[in-house]
MIPAKE-668060 format. One record per residue (C-alpha): residue in three letters; x, y, z. Coordinates in steps of 0.05 Angstrom, whole numbers, padded with zeros to 5 digits, always signed. Each point is the difference from the previous one (the first is absolute). Layout:
<nodes>
alaXYZ ...
</nodes>
This chain:
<nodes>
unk-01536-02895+00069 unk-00047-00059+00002 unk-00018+00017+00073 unk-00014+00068-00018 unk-00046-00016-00061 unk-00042-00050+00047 unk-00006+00049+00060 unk-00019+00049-00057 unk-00065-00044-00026 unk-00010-00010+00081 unk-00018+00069+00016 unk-00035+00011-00071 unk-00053-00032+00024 unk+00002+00026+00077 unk-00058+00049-00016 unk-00045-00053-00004 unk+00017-00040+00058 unk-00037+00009+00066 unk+00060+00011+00045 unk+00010+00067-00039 unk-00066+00034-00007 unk-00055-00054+00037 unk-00047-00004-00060 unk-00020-00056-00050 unk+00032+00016-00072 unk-00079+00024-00020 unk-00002+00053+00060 unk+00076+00019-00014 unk-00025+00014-00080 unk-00070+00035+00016 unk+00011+00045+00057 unk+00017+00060-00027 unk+00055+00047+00001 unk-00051+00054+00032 unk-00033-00047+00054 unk+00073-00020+00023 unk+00027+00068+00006 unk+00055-00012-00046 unk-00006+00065-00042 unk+00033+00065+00016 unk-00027+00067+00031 unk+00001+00062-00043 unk+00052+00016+00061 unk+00043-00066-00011 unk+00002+00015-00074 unk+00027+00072+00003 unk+00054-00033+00052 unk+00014-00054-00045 unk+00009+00049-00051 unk+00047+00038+00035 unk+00042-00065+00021 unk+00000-00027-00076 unk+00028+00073-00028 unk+00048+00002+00059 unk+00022-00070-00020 unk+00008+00016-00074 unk+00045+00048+00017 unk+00034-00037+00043 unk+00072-00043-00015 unk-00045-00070+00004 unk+00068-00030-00031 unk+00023-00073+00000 unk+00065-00012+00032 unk+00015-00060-00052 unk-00017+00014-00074 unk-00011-00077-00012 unk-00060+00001+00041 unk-00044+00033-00040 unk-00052-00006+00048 unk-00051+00070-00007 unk-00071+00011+00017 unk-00013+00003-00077 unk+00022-00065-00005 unk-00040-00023+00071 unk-00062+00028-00040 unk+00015-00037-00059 unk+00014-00062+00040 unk-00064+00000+00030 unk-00036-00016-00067 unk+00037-00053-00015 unk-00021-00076+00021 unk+00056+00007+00056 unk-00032+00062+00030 unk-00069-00036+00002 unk-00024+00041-00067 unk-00024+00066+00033 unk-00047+00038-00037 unk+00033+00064-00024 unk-00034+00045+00047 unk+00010-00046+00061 unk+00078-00002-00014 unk+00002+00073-00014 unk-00028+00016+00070 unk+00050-00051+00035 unk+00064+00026-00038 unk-00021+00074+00029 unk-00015-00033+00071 unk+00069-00031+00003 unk+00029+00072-00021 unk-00041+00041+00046 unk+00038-00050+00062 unk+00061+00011-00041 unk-00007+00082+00008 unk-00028-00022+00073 unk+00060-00039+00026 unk+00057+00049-00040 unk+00004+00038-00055 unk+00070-00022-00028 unk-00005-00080+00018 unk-00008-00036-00062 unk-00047-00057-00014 unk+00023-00058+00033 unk+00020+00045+00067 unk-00082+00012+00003 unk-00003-00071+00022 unk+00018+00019+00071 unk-00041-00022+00059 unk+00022+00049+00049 unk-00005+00062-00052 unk-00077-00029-00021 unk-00013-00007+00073 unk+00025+00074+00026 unk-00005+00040-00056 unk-00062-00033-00046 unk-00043-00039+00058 unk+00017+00049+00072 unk+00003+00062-00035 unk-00027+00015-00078 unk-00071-00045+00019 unk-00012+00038+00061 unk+00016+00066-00028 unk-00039-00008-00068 unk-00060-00039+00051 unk+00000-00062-00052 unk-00060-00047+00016 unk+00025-00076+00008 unk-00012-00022-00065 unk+00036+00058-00036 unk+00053-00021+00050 unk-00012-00078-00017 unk+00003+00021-00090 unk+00074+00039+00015 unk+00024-00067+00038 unk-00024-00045-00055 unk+00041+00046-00047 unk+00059-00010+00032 unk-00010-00082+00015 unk-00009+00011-00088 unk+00069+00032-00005 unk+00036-00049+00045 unk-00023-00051-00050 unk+00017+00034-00059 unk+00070+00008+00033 unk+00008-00075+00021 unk-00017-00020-00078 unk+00058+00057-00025 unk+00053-00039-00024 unk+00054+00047+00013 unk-00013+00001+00072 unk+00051-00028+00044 unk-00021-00048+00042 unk+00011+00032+00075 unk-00040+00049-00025 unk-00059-00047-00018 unk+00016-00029+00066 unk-00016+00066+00040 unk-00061+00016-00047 unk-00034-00066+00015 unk+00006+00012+00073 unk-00022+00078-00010 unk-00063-00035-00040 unk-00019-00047+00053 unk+00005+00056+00054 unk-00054+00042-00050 unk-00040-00061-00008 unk-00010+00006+00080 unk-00016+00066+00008 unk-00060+00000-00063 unk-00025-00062+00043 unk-00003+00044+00060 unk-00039+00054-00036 unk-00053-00048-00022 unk-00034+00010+00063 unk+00000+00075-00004 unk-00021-00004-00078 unk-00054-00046+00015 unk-00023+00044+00057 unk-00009+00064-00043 unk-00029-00043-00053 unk-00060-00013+00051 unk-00005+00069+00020 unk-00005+00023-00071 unk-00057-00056-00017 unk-00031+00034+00060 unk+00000+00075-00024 unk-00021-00022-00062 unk-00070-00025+00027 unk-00029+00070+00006 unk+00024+00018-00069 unk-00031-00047-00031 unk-00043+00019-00070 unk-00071+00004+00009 unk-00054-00007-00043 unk-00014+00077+00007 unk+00077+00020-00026 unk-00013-00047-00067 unk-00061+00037-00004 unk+00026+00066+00007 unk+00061-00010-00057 unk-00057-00025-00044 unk-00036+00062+00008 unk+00057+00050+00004 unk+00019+00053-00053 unk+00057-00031-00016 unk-00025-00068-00013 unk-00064+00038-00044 unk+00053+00039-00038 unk+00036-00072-00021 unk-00060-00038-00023 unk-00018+00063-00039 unk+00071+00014-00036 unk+00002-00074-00015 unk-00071+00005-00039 unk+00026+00046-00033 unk+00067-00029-00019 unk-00046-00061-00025 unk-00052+00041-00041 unk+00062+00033-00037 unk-00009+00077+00022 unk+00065+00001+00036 unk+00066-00023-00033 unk+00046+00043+00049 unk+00017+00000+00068 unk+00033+00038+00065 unk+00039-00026+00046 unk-00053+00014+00050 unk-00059-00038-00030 unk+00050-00056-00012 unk+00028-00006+00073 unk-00084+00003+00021 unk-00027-00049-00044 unk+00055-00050+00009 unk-00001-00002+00078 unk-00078+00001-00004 unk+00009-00065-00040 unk+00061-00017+00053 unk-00039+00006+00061 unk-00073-00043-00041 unk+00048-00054-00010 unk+00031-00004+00063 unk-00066+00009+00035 unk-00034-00049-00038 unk+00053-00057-00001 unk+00045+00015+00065 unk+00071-00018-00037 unk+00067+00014+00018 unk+00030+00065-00038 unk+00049-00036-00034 unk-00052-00038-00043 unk-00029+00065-00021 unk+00075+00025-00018 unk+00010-00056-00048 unk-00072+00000-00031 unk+00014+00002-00077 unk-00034+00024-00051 unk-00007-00058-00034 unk-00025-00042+00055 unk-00058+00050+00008 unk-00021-00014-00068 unk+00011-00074+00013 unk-00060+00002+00057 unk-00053-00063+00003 unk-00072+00006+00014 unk-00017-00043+00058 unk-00070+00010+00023 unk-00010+00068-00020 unk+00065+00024+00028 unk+00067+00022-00044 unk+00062-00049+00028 unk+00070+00029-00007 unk+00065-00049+00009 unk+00050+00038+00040 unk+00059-00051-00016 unk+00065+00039+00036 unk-00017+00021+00074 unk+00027-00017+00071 unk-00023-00071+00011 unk-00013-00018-00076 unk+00050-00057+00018 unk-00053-00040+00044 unk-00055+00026-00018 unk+00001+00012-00078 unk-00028+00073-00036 unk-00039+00036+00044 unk-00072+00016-00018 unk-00033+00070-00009 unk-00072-00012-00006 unk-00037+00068-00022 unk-00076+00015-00019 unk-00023+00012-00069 unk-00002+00077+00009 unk+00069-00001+00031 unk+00033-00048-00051 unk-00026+00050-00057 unk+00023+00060+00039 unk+00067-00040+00003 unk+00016-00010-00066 unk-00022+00061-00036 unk+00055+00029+00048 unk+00046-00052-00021 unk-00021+00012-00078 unk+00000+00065+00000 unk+00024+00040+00059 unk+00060-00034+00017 unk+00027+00004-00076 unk-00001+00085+00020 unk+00052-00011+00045 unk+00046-00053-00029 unk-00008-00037-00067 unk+00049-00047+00004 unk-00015-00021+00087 unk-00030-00077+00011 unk-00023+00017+00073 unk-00066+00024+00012 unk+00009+00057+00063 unk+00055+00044-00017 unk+00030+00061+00028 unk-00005+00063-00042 unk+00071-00008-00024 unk-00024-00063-00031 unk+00036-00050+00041 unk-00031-00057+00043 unk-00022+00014+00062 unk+00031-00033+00064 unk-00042-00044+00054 unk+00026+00074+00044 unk-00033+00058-00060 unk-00058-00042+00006 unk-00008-00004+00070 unk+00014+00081+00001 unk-00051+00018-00058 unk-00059-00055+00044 unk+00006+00045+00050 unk+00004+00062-00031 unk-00071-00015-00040 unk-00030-00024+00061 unk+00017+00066+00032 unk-00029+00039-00058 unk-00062-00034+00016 unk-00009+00037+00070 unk+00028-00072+00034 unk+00057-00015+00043 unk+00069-00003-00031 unk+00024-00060+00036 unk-00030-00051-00048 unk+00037-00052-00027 unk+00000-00070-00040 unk+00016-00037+00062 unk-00056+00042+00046 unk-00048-00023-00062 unk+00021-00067+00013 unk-00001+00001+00069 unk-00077+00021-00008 unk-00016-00053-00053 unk+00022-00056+00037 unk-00034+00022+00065 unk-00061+00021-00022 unk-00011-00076-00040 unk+00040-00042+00056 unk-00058+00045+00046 unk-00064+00009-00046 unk+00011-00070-00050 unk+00053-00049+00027 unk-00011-00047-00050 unk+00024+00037-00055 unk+00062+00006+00039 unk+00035-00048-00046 unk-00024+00036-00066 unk+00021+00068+00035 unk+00080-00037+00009 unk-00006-00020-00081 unk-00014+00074-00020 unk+00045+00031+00043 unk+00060-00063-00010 unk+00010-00015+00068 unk-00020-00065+00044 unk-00057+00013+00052 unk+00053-00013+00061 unk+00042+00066-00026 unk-00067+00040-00001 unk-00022-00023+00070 unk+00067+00019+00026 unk+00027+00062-00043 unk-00070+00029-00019 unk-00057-00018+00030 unk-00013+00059+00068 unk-00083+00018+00021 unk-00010-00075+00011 unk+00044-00008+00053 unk-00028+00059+00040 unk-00080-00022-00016 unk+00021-00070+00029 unk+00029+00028+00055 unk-00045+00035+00022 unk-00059-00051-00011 unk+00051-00045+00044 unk+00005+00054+00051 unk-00080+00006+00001 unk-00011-00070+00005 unk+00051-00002+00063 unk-00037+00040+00036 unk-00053-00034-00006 unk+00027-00059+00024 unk+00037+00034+00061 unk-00063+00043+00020 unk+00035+00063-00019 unk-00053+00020-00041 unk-00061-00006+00050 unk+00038+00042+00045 unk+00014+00057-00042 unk-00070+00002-00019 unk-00023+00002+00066 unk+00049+00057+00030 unk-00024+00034-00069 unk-00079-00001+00022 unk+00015+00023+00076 unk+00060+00048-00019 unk-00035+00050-00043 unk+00054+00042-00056 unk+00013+00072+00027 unk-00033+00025-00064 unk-00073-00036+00030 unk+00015+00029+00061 unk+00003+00073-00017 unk-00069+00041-00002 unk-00016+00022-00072 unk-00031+00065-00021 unk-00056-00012-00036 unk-00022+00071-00044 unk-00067-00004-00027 unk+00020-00015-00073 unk+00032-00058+00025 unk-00061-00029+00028 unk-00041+00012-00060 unk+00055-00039-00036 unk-00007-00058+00056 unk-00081+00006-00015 unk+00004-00003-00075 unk+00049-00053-00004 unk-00022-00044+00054 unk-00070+00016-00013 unk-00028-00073-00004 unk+00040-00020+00060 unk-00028+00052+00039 unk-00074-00012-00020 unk+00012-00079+00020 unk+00044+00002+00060 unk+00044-00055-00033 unk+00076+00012-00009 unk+00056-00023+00032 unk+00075+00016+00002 unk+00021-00043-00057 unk-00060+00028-00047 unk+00011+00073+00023 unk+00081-00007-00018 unk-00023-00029-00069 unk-00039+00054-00015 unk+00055+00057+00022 unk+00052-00039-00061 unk-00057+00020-00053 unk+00015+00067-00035 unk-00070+00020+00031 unk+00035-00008+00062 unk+00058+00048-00003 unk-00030+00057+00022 unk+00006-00038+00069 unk+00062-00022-00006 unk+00035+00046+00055 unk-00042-00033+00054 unk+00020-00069+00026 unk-00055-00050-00016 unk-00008-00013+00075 unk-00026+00072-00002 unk-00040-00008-00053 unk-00033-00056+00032 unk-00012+00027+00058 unk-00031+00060-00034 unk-00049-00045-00030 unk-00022-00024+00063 unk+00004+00073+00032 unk-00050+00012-00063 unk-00049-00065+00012 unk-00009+00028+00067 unk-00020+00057-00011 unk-00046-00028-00053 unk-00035-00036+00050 unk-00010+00049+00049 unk-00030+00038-00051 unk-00042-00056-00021 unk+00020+00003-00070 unk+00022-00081+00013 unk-00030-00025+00064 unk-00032-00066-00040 unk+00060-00022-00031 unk+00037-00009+00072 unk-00002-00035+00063 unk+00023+00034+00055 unk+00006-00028+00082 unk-00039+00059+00040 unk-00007+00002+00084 unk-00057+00025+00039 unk-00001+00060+00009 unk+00024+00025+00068 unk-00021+00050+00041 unk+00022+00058-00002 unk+00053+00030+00054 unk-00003+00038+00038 unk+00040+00077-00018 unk+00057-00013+00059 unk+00006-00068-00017 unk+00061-00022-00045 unk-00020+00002-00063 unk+00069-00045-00018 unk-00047-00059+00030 unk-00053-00011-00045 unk+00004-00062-00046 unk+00031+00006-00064 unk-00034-00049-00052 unk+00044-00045-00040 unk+00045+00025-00055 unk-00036+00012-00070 unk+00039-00063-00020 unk-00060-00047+00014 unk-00030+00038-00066 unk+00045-00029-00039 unk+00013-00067+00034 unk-00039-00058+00019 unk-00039+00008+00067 unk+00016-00037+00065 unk-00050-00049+00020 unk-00024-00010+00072 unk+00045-00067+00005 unk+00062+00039-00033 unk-00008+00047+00052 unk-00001-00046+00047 unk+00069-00039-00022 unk+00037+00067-00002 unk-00025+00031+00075 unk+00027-00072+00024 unk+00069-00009-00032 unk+00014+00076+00007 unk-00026+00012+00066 unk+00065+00023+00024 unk+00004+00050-00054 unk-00067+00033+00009 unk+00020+00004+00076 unk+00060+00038+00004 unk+00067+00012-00050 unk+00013+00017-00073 unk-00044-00015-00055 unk+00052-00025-00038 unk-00011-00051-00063 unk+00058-00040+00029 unk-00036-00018+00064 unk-00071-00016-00044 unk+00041-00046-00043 unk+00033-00034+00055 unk-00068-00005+00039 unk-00044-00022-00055 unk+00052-00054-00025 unk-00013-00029+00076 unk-00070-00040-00028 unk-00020-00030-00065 unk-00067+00050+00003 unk+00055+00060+00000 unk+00031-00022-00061 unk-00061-00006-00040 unk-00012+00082+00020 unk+00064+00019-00022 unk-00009-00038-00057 unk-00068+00035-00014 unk+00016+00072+00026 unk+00056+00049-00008 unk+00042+00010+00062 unk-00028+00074-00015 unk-00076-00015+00021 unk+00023-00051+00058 unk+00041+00058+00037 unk-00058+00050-00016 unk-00043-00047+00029 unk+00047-00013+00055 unk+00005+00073+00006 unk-00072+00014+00006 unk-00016-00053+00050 unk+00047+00028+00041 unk-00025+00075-00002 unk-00071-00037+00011 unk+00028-00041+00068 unk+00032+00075+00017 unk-00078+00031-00014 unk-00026-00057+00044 unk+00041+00014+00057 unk-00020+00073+00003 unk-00076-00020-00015 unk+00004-00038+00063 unk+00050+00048+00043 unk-00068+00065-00028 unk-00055-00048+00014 unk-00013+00000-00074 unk-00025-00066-00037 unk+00046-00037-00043 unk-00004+00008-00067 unk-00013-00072-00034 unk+00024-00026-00066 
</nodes>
């Protein structure tokens, strides 16, 4: 019996160790039972409803009256110092796990024939998991149950002792298979941490419950409470003005909802001014044992709010009740009611449903680990946990803004980046390369926005797409800004044609040459250089020079292609100072140009007719 008392206090303490579930003791305690997937679907509830009445009804008898061994007694056991003290909710939930494997592996075995390896393996682990789709750590929480039971059977007195024999070896084979779940439970853990990033609350959704109906309708019943006019209330404006104070508090402070389903009255009125803030002592909550009361820090305006509900709405519903949030029966909430009502306000409020106490502390602890990392530490006080468990369980934008500030500087580094800005300046998007319709009230829109631009010549790419962001700038917004741009030059052209702007550019002009004759080809006369030279800066006789003699080839014969001017400009240092100095636009128009003027020469020459000079 001695054995079986030691290998009982053994396994107590098994949850804690790192062979069985590969966190620190801190971790173990402050992950929650949402982030690890331990609670049940609405699906594995109704099944585990079903099992439990089909159990009840079933002959779950004991082959030896001395035994005395039920899962009464396993629950009672379980908050006892052998057991390892349970809370009464957590021992609750593990006697119904153990009975829901019971109902799993056979209906009329009784409770030490649950203890059966092979049953839990075909029936419980092969079968009922894949059929009700348990996620690993719901799978993980049943397991645990039954490594609980084993112990409680191995301290039962009136167990015979082959029997404790073959329930320490069935314990040891459960102990394996949680450690081969951890790796699937840690996995979904991840994944959730990663879902939760875009459901993060914003700034905007705290705005928007302060500004709802609902939360107007609160503030306004609880004036009125205060100033005396209403001594009565529904169940309606009850369940309203308690969540609205629910969801403040919560918001505000980013606790855990078992602190706010032990809150007491008492301890409300018991609140300290520190600094112009109203402290409240939350003394019983999840890790009040390392940690000491948890802390609900509220504003002036909220701490009134809080007790005049305490003083005088919360007597409406019970006189006799100590906690604070109550159901409208007049019992205590659970951490589960409260969780339930949070969302429930938050979707009166026009926002998402899916809000809960460990999304809001998900987004408190990445928004100051992000934003203000050195209140880090004063973030783990208020919220009882050490700043490793918040890195690790909590903490989610972060990771992605370092990442991809690591993947931007790697590219860097490698190159990558001056390549894909280079195949994005040759390789125009298909949306720049499309002709756009321009109707007339679209151009008056281009003239009355761009109206400066247009009188000065001066805008560029970056300037033009600034402009098109400004709400001045929408009525543009179906064209591309390449086309914009390009409609701004289309515009300055024709400006100086007209001669509406003829001082405020300079422009490269030809002779003139003489006219053709009417059979000639009138494909050959010289087209000048593009009307990019009006907006960039103009070649010099010397530049000229540099480009006819490092792109000779080019102008001679084959594609005018920005490859082949790179590659012969980066022959010489003189190159590289012009593509420094000009866009690889105005070199291949030049390049372009010279060539149609070498094409003129030749058929000056081949007619008799002079050269036209530079």
């Amino acid at each position: 019996m001695a054995n079986a008392r030691r290998y009982c206090r053994l396994d107590n303490g098994i949850s804690s160790s790192s062979e069985y579930t590969g966190d620190t003791e801190d971790q173990a305690d402050d992950v929650d039972q949402e982030q690890l997937d331990r609670s049940v679907s609405a699906d594995e509830e109704d099944t585990r409803v079903d099992v439990l009445d089909d159990l009840d009804s079933a002959e779950i008898t004991e082959s030896d009256p001395g035994r005395h061994l039920s899962f009464d007694d396993f629950e009672h056991w379980l908050k006892l110092p052998d057991g390892g003290l349970k809370p009464v909710k957590s021992a609750k939930q593990h006697k119904q796990q153990v009975m829901v494997i019971g109902g799993a592996v056979g209906k009329n075995c009784d409770c030490l024939d649950i203890i059966n390896t092979k049953l839990i393996r075909e029936r419980f682990l092969d079968h009922y998991v894949k059929e009700q789709k348990f996620l690993p750590g719901t799978t993980r929480s049943y397991l645990t149950s039954v490594v609980h039971f084993c112990n409680y059977v191995l301290d039962h007195e009136a167990v015979a002792e082959e029997d404790k024999v073959r329930v320490s070896t069935a314990a040891q084979c459960i102990r394996r298979w949680i450690t081969a779940f951890r790796k699937e439970c840690n996995q979904r853990v991840l994944e959730k941490m990663d879902d939760d990033i875009s459901k993060l609350i914003k700034p905007e959704d705290v705005s928007t419950f302060e500004n709802s109906e609902l939360s107007k309708e609160a503030v306004k019943f609880l004036g009125a409470v205060a100033s005396g006019e209403i001594d009565t209330i529904s169940s309606l404006q009850y369940i309203n003005v308690r969540d609205y104070l629910l969801a403040r508090i919560v918001l505000a402070n980013a606790n855990r909802t078992g602190v706010l389903a032990n809150l007491e009255t008492e301890q409300v009125r018991r609140a300290r001014n520190v600094d112009g803030h109203m402290v409240i002592s939350v003394s019983k909550h999840k890790s009040a044992w390392k940690y000491g009361p948890a802390k609900l820090v509220l504003s002036n305006i909220l701490y009134r709010w809080l007790k005049v509900f305490v003083d005088s709405v919360v007597p409406m519903i019970s006189g006799a009740a100590t906690g604070v949030f109550l159901a409208t029966t007049g019992e205590a909430m659970t951490s589960g009611q409260i969780t339930k009502q949070l969302q429930s306000v938050w979707k009166k409020a026009g926002l998402s449903e899916k809000i809960t106490c460990m999304l809001v502390r998900k987004t408190a602890v990445s928004t100051i680990h992000q934003e203000v990392p050195a209140m880090a530490a004063n973030l783990a006080d208020l919220m009882c946990h050490r700043t490793e468990t918040a890195a690790k369980c909590y903490r989610l934008v972060n990771r992605e803004k370092t990442s991809v500030e690591a993947a931007r500087q790697l590219s860097i580094l490698t190159g990558a980046s001056s390549t894909e800005q280079s195949q994005k300046t040759e390789l125009p998007s298909t949306s720049d390369c499309r002709r756009a319709v321009w109707m007339s009230e679209d151009v008056n829109s281009l003239k009355a926005i761009f109206s400066q631009e247009l009188q000065t010549s001066d805008f560029s790419m970056p300037s033009v797409k600034m402009k098109m962001r400004k709400p001045e700038g929408q009525c543009l917004a179906h064209f591309s800004v390449r086309q914009v741009y390009d409609k701004l030059r289309s515009e300055t052209q024709n400006s100086e044609k007209n001669g509406e702007s003829s001082s405020q550019s300079t422009t490269v002009s030809l002779p003139e040459i003489p006219e053709a004759k009417e059979d000639e080809d009138r494909s050959s006369d010289i087209v000048p250089p593009s009307s990019n030279s009006t907006f960039y800066k103009v070649f010099t006789q010397e530049e000229i020079t540099v480009i006819l003699d490092c792109c000779k080839s080019i102008v001679e014969s084959g594609p005018v292609s920005q490859d082949r001017i790179t590659e012969s400009l980066n022959s010489s240092v003189a190159g590289l100072h012009i593509l420094k100095k000009f866009p690889l636009a105005q070199i291949t128009n030049r390049l372009k140009y010279e060539r149609r003027r070498k094409l003129m020469k030749a058929t000056a020459t081949a007619t008799s007719l002079p050269a036209p000079k530079l």
